[in-house]
C-alpha positions as CSV (number, residue, x, y, z in Angstrom):
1,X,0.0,0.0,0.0
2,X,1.0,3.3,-0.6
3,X,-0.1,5.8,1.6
4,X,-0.6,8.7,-0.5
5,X,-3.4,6.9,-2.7
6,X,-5.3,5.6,0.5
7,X,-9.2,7.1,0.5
8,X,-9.7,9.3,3.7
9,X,-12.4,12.4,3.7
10,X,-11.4,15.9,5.7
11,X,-12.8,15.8,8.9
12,X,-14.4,19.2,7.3
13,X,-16.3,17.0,4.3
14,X,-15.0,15.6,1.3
15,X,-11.6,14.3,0.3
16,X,-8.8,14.6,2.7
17,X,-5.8,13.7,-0.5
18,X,-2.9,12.6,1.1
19,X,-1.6,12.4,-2.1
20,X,-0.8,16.6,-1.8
21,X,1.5,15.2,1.2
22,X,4.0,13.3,-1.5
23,X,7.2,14.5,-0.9
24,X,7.0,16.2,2.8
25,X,7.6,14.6,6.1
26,X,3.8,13.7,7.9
27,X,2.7,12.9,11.6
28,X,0.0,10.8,11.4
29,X,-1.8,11.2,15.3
30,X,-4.8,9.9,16.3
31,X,-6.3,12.0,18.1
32,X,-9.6,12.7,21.4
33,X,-10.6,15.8,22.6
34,X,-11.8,14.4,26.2
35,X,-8.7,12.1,26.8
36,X,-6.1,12.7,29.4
37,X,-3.5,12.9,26.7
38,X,-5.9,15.7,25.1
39,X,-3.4,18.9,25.7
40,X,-0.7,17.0,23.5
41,X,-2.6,19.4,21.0
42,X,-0.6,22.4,22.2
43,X,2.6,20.7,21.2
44,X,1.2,18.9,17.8
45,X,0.5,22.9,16.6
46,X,3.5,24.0,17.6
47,X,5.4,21.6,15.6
48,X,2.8,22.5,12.3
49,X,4.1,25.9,12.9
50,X,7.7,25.1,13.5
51,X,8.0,22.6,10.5
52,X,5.2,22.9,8.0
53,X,7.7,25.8,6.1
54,X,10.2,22.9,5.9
55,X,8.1,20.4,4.1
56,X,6.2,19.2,7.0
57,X,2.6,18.6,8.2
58,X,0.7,16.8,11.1
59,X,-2.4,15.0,10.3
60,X,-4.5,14.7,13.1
61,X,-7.1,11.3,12.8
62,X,-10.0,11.7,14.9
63,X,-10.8,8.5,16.9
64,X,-13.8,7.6,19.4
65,X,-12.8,3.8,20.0
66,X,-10.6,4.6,23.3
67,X,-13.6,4.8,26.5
68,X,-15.5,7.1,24.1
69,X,-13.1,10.1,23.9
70,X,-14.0,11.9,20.8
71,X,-18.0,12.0,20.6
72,X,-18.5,15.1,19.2
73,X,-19.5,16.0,15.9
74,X,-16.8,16.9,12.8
75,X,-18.1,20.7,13.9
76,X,-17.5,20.4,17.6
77,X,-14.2,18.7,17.0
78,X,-13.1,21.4,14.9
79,X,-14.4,24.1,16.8
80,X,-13.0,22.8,20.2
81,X,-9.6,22.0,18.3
82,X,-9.2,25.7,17.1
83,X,-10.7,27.2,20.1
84,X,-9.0,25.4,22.8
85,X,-5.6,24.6,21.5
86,X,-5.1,26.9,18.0
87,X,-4.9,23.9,16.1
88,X,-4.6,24.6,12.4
89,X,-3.1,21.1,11.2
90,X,-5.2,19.2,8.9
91,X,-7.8,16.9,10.2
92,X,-9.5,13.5,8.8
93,X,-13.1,12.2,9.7
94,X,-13.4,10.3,12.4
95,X,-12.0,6.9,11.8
96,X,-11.2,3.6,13.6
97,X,-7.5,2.7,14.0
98,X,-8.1,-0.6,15.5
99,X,-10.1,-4.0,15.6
100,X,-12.3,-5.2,12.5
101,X,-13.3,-1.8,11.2
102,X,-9.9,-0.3,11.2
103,X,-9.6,2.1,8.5
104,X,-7.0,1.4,5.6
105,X,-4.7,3.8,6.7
106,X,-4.2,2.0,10.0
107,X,-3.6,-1.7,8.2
108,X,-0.6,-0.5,7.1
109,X,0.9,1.6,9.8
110,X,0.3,-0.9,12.7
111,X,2.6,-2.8,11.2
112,X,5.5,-0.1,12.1
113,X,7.7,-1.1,15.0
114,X,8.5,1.5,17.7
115,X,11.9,2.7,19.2
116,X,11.0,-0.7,21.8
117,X,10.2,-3.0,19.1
118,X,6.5,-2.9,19.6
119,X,4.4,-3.2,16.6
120,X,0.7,-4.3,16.1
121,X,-2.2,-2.5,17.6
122,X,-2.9,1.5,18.6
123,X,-2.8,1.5,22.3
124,X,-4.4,4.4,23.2
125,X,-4.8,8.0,21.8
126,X,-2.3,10.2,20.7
127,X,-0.9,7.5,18.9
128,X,2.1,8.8,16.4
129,X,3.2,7.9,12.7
130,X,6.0,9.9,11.5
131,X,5.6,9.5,8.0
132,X,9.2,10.3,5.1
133,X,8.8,12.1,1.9
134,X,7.9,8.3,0.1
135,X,4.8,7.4,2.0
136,X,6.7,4.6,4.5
137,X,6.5,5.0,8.1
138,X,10.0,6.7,9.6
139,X,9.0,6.3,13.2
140,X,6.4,5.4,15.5
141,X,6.1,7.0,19.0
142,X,3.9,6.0,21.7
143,X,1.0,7.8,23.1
144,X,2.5,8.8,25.9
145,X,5.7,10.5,24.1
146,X,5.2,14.1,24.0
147,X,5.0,15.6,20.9
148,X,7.8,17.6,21.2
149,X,10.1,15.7,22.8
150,X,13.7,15.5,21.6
151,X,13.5,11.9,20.1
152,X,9.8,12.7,17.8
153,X,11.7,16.4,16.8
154,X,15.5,14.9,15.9
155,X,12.7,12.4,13.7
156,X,10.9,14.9,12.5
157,X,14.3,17.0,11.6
158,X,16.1,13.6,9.8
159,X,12.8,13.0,7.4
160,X,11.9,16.8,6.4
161,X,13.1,16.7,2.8
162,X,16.2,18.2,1.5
């Protein structure tokens, strides 16, 4: 699979097109608005706005499979994103990442090992997929790594493009 030609809509409506992503480093998060892990937000827009001049975006993947942590609609995610954290990243609709109605996408990135060797299913929210220029997973960081800590940012800084 390659992940630029998987089908995902916007969380705003409509086609999300990952394919405008070819060619620029990607973290792929899954994301909750009630969940402990929520204010990880903070730190996933201030890497957009550090990076995205670089070649760089985060994708945030709306989930409500963990205890029920993102029941809102696509309009109260947004507006809670933007109003509570400044979030301008991009966003998908809300999607499963695990179990038999995992969407496409998440197929292919489970199968990513992290720093520990772990591999297989999401764990919890706030997930994270650093994605290189060709579409194959660089890293994977686990929902309790910060954002912006120094091992997702010296990623992030070895897969923005040349």
């Amino acid at each position: 699979m390659n992940i630029y030609d998987v089908q995902i809509d916007a969380l705003t409506g409509g086609p999300a097109n990952l394919a405008q992503y070819r060619g620029t480093a990607m973290l792929i998060v899954n994301v909750a608005s009630q969940c402990g892990l929520t204010p990880q937000y903070a730190a996933l827009e201030k890497l957009q706005q550090q990076y995205a001049g670089r070649g760089f975006t985060v994708l945030g993947v709306p989930c409500n499979q963990f205890m029920g942590q993102e029941p809102g609609t696509p309009q109260e995610i947004a507006t809670f994103c933007s109003a509570t954290y400044g979030a301008t990243f991009p966003m998908t609709q809300k999607t499963d990442v695990h179990g038999e109605s995992r969407h496409r996408l998440y197929t292919e990135l489970i199968t990513a090992a992290d720093a520990e060797g772990y591999c297989g299913e999401i764990r919890w929210n706030f997930e994270k997929f650093l994605i290189a220029p060709d579409g194959t997973v660089a890293a994977r960081f686990a929902p309790q790594t910060e954002p912006d800590a120094d091992e997702v940012t010296a990623a992030i800084e070895a897969a923005l493009p040349a």
